[in-house]
C-alpha positions as CSV (number, residue, x, y, z in Angstrom):
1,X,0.0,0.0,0.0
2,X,0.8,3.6,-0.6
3,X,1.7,5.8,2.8
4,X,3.3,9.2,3.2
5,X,6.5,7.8,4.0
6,X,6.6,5.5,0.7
7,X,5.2,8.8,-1.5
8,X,8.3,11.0,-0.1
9,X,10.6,8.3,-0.7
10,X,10.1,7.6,-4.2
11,X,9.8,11.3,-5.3
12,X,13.3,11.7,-2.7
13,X,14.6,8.6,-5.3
14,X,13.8,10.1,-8.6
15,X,14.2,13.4,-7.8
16,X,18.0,12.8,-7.1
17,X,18.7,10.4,-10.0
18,X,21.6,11.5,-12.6
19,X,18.7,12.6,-15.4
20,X,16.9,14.4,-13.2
21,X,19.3,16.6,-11.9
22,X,20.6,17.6,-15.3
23,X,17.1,18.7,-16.1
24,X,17.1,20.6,-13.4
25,X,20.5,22.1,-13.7
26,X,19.1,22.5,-17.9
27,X,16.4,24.6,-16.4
28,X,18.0,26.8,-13.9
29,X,20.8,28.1,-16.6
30,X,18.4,28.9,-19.3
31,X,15.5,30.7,-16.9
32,X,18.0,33.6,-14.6
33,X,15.1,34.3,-11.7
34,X,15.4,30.6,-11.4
35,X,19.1,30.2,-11.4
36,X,18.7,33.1,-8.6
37,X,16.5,31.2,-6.6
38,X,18.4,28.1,-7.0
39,X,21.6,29.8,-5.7
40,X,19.9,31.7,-2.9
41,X,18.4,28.6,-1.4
42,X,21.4,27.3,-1.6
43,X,23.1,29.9,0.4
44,X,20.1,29.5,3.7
45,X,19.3,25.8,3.2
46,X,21.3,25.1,6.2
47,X,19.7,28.6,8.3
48,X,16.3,28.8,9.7
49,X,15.6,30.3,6.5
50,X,16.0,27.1,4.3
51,X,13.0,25.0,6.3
52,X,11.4,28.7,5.9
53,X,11.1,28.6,2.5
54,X,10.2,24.7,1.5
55,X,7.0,25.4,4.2
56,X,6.3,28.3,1.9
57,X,6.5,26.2,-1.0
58,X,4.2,23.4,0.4
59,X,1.7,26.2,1.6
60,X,1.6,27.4,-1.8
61,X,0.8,23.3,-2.9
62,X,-1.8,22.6,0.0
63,X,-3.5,26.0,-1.0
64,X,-3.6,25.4,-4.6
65,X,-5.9,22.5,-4.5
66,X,-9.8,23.1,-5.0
67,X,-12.5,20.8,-4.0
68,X,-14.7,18.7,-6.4
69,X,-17.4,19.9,-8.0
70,X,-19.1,16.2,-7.2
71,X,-18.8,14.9,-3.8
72,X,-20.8,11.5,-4.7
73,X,-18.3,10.8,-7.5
74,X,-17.0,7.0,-6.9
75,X,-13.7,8.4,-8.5
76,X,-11.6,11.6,-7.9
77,X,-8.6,12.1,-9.9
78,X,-5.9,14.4,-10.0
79,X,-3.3,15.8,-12.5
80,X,-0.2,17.9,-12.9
81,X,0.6,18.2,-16.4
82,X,-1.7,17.7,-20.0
83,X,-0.4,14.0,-20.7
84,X,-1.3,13.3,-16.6
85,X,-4.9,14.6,-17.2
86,X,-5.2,12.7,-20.7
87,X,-4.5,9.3,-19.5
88,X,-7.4,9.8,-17.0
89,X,-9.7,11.2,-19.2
90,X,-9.4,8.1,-21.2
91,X,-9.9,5.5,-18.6
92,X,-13.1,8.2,-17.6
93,X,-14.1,7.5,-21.1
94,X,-13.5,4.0,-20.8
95,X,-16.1,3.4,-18.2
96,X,-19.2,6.1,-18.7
97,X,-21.5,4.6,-15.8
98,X,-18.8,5.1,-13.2
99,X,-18.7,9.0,-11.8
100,X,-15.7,10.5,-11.8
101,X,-14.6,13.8,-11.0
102,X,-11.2,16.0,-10.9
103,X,-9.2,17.7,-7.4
104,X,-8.3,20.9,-9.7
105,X,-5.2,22.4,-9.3
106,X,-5.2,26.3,-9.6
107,X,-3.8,29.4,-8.7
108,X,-6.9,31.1,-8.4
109,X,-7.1,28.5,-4.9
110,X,-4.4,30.4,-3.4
111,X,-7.4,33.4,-2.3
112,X,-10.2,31.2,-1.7
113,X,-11.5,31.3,2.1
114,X,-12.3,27.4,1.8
115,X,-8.6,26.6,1.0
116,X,-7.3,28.5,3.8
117,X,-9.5,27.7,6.6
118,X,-8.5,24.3,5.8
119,X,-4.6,25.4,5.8
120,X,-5.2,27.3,9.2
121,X,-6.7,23.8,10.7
122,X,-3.0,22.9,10.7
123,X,-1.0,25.3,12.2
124,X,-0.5,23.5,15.2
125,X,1.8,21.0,13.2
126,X,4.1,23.7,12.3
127,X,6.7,23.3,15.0
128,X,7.0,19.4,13.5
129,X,6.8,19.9,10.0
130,X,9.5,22.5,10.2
131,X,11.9,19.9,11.7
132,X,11.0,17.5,8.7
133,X,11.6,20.6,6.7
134,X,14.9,21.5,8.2
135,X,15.5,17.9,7.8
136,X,14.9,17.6,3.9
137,X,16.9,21.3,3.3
138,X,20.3,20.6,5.1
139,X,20.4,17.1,2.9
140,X,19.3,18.4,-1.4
141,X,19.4,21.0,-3.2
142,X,16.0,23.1,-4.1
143,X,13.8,21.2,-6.9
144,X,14.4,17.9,-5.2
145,X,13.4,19.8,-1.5
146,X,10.9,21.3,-2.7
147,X,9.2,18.3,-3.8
148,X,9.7,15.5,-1.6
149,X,8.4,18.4,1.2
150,X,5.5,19.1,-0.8
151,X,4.4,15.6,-1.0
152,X,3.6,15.9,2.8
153,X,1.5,19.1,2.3
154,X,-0.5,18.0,-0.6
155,X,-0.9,14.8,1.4
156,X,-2.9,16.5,4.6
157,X,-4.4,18.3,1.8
158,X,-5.8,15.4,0.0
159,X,-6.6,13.6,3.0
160,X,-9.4,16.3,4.1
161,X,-10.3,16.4,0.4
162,X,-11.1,12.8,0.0
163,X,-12.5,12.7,3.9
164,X,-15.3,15.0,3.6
165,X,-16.4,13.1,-0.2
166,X,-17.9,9.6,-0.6
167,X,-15.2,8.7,-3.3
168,X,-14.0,4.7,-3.1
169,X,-11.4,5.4,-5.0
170,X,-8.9,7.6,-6.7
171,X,-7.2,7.4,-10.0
172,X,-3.7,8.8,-10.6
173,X,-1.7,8.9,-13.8
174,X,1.7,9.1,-12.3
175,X,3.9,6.7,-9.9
176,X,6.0,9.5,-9.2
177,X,4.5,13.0,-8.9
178,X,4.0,14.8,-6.1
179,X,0.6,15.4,-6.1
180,X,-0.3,11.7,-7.5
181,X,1.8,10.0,-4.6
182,X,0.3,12.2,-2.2
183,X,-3.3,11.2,-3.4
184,X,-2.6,7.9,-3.7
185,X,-1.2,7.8,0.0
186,X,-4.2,9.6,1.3
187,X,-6.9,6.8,-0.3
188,X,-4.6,4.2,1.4
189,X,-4.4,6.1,4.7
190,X,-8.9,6.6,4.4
191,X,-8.9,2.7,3.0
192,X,-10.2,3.7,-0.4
193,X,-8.6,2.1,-3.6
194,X,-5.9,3.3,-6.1
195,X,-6.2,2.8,-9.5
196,X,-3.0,3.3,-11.1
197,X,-2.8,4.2,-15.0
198,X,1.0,4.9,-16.6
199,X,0.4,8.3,-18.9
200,X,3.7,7.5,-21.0
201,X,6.1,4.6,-21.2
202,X,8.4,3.9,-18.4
203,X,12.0,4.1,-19.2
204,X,14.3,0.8,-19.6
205,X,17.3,2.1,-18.8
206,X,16.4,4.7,-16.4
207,X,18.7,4.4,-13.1
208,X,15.6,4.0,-11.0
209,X,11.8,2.7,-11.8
210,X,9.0,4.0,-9.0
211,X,7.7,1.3,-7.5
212,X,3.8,0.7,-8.2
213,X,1.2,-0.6,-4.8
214,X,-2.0,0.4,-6.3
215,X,-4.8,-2.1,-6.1
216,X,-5.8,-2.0,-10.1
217,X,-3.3,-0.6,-12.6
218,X,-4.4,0.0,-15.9
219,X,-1.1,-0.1,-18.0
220,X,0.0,0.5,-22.0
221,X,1.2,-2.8,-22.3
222,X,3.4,-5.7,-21.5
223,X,6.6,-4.2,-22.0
224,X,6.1,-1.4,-19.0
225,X,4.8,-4.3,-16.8
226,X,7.7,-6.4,-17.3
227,X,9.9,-3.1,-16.5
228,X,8.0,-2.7,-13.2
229,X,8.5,-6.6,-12.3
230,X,12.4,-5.9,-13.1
231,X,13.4,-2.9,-12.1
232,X,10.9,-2.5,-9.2
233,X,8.0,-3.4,-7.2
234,X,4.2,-4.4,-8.9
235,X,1.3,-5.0,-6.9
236,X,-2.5,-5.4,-7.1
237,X,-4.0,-6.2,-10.4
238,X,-3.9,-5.9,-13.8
239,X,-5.5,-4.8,-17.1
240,X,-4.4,-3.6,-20.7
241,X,-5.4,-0.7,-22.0
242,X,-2.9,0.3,-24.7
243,X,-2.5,4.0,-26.1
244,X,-5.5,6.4,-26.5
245,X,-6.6,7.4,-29.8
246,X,-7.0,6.2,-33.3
247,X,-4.3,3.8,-34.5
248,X,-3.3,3.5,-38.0
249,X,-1.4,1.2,-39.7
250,X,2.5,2.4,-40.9
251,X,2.5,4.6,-43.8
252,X,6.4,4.0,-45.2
253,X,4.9,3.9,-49.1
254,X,5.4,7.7,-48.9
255,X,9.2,7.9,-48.6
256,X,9.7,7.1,-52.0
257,X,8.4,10.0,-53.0
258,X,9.0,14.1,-53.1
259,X,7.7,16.7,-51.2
260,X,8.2,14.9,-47.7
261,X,8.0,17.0,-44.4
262,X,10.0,15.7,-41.8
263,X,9.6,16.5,-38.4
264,X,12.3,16.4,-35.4
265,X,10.8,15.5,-31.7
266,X,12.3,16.8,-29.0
267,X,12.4,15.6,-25.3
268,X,14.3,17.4,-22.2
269,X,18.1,18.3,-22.2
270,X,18.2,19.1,-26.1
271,X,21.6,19.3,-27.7
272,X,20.6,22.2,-30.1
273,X,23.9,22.4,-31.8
274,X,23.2,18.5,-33.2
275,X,19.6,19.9,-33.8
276,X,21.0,22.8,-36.0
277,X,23.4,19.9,-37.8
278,X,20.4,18.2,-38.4
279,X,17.8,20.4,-40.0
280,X,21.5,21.3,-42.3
281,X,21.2,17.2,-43.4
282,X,17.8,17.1,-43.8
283,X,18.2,20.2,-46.1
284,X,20.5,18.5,-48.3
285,X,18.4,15.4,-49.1
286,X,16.5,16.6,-52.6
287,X,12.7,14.9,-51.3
288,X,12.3,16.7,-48.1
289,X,10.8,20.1,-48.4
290,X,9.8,21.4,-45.2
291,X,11.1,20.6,-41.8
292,X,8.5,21.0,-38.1
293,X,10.4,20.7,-34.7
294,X,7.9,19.9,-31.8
295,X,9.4,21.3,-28.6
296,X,9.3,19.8,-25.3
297,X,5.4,20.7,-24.4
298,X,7.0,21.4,-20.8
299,X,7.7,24.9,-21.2
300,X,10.7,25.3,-18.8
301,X,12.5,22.6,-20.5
302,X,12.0,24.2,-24.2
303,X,15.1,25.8,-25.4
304,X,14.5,29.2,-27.6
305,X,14.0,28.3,-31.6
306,X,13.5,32.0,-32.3
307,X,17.2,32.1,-34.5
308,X,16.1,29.2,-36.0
309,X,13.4,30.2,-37.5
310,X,15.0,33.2,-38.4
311,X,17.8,31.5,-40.4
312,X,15.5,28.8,-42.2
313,X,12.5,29.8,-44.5
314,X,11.3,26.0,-44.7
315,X,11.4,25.7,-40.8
316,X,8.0,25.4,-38.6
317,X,8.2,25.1,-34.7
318,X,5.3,24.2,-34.0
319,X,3.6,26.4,-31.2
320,X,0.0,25.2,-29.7
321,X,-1.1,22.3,-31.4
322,X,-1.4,19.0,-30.5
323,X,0.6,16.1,-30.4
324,X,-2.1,13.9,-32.7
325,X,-1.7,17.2,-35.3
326,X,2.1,17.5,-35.5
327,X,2.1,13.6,-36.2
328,X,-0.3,13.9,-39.3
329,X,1.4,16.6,-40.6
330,X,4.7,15.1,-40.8
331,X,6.0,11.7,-43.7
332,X,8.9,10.7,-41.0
333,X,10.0,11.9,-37.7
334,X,13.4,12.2,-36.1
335,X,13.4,11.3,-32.1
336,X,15.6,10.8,-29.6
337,X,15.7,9.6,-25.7
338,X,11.8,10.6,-25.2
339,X,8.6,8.2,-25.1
340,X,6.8,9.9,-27.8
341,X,7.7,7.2,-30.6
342,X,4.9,5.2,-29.1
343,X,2.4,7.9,-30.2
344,X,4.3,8.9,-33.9
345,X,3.9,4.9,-34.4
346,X,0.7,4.7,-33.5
347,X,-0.2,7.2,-35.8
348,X,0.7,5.3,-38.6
349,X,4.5,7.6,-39.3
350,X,8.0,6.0,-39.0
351,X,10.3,7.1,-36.8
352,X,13.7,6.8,-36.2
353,X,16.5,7.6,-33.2
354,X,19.3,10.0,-33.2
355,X,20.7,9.6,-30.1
356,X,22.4,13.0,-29.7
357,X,19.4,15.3,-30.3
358,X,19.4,14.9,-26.1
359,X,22.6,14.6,-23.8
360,X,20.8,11.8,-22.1
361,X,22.2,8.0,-22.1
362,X,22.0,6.3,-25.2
363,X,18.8,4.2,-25.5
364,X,17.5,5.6,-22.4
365,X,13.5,4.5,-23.2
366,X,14.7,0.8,-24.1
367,X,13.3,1.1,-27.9
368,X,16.1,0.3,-29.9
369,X,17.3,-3.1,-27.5
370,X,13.6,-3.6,-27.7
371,X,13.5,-3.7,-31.7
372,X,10.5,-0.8,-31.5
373,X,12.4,1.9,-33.6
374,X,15.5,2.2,-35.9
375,X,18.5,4.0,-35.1
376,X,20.9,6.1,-37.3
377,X,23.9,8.4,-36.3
378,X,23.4,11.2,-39.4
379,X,20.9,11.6,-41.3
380,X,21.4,10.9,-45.5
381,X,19.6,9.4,-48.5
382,X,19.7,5.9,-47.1
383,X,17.8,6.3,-44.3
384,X,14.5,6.2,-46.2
385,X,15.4,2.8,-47.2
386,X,16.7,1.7,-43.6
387,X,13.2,2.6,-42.7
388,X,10.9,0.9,-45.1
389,X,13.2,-2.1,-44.7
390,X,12.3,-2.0,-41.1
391,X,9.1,-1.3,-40.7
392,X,8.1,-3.2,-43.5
393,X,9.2,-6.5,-41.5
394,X,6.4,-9.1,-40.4
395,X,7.5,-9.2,-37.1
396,X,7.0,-5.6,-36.3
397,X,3.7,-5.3,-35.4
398,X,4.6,-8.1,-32.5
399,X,6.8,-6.0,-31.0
400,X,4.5,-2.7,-31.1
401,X,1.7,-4.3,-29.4
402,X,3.8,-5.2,-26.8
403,X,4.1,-1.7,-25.9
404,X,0.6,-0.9,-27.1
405,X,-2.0,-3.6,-26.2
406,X,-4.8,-2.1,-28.3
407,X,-2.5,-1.4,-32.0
408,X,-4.7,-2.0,-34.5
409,X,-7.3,-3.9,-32.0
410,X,-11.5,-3.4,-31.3
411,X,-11.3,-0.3,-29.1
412,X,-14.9,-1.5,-27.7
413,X,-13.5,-4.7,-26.4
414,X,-10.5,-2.9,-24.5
415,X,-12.9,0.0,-23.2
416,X,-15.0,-3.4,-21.7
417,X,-12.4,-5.1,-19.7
418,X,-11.3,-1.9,-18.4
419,X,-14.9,-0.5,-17.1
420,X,-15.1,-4.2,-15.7
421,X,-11.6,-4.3,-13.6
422,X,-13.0,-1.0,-12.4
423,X,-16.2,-1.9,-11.2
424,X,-15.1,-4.9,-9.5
425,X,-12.8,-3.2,-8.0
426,X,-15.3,-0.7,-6.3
């Protein structure tokens, strides 16, 4: 089961991982005010000022939370980020006679009398919380404090959330969020259920995997159980829900023609000058006309593309639109260390990997040992051959659905087993 001290440990575990750190060091020396709050919390972490500030970070947390509009909902879910909130829509969608309902997250909560006569309830734990504080601030540096302390705020804050509704359960998208962990350790805590559901495919070769204790998890396929089973801890049960939204089947006949848009993906950590070296190959290839880089969608990681576009007339970064519409509008995609392969594929577009688009380890998702994706070091006139030769293979498709349970499958039949696991679990 999950508990507080479980949730802070595995956010304290990722948070100080190798990867995680670089992003975090990535961030702080392309953003300055939060280079300046990096190095000023660095300075008072080990004053009374340090514990100071990671209380006024989890005040801000435990404030921004709102209540649900439905207290009767059976389910109550919660989300960080887009890709968080789009996993649970689906398995919402997947099961339209269960209620479910959101625990917003919002700014606008900071103000609201509700939110803070709930905070004021726990001002007698100050005196403790500021020795965990004090605790967590004299051992990491500021992201990773600031999170695995937050988990405890949103944590008394969920707990009176889910308390004064008649939820059974919760659903989280993440096994390693703040906000997720702290949800899912306040359902154990009130004995309601977790239903776990994985919003992107866990990483292979990642140093460390979160563990997962939920009583149903609703996962992408076979290949992220069997990481779990390896590289961590799986409990409760099972079912398969693949990836959400229309599949299609691969579309390679198009390389061998003109006119082809190719698109680079990028993830966190982006090595721009092998970006820039890049868009120069793909230039020089005579059948590719046009060129769309798709950021990071997390804006603090996104580098700035503005010289780019300035330099290159043929050049789109693409600014607003979905994941689903930069897929369609591309013939073949470039990717490196990121999980969004899964979704190019599914969309019926090959893809291959150029593993110094990122600075992060090479193969870091597992796809290439895993015979998912290609891989090339530059790009040239053969790789359009490399791919229909390899996507063209019989054996693909086996190893796509295990990654993606419902490729090419009834969508009904999928959407079935999963409102069943759900209702017998409630």
């Amino acid at each position: 089961m999950y508990n507080l001290r479980r949730a802070m440990k595995i956010v304290h575990n990722i948070d100080n991982t190798p990867s995680r750190i670089k992003v975090f060091e990535d961030i702080a020396s392309r953003h300055k005010i939060i280079a300046f709050v990096f190095a000023f919390y660095n300075k008072v972490a080990r004053t009374p000022l340090g514990p100071l500030l990671l209380m006024a970070y989890g005040a801000k947390c435990f404030l921004g939370l709102g209540r649900p509009s439905n207290n009767q909902a059976s389910i109550l879910s919660i989300s960080a980020f887009a890709n968080e909130r789009h996993a649970n829509q689906f398995i919402a969608e997947c099961a339209p006679n269960i209620d479910f309902d959101i625990i917003p997250i919002s700014k606008k909560y900071w103000i609201s009398p509700y939110s803070w006569g709930s905070f004021i309830r726990y001002l007698p734990l100050f005196f403790r919380t500021y020795r965990i504080a004090r605790h967590i601030s004299r051992r990491y540096s500021f992201m990773p404090s600031c999170r695995i302390f937050s988990v405890l705020a949103l944590y008394l804050r969920c707990k009176k959330l889910l308390s004064s509704s008649d939820s059974k359960a919760v659903l989280v998208a993440s096994n390693y969020s703040p906000e997720s962990l702290a949800l899912a350790a306040a359902a154990h805590a009130l004995n309601k259920k977790v239903i776990y559901t994985n919003h992107a495919n866990v990483p292979a070769n990642t140093i460390y995997v979160p563990p997962v204790y939920a009583d149903l998890s609703i996962l992408t396929g076979t290949v992220t159980l069997t990481t779990y089973k390896k590289r961590a801890s799986f409990r409760g049960e099972l079912v398969l829900k693949g990836l959400p939204g229309v599949a299609s089947s691969m579309q390679y006949e198009p390389l061998i023609s003109s006119d082809l848009t190719a698109g680079i993906f990028l993830t966190a950590m982006t090595n721009m000058q092998f970006v820039d070296q890049c868009i120069r190959d793909l230039q020089e290839l005579s059948n590719v006309s046009s060129i769309l880089i798709r950021p990071h969608p997390v804006s603090l990681v996104n580098n700035d593309f503005s010289s780019v576009i300035a330099q290159y007339s043929d050049i789109t970064v693409s600014q607003g639109r979905s994941l689903s519409q930069d897929i369609a509008a591309c013939d073949f995609i470039l990717s490196g260390n990121s999980g969004v392969p899964l979704e190019i594929l599914r969309g019926g577009k090959p893809v291959i990997y150029l593993g110094e688009l990122d600075t992060m380890p090479h193969d870091f998702v597992g796809f290439i040992s895993e015979g998912l994706i290609p891989e090339t070091a530059q790009i040239s006139e053969q790789v359009f051959l490399q791919l229909i030769n390899f996507y063209s293979d019989v054996d693909w498709k086996n190893h796509m659905k295990r990654y993606d349970a419902s490729y090419l499958e009834e969508p009904d039949a999928i959407a079935r087993n999963i409102s069943k696991s759900i209702q017998e679990l409630l």
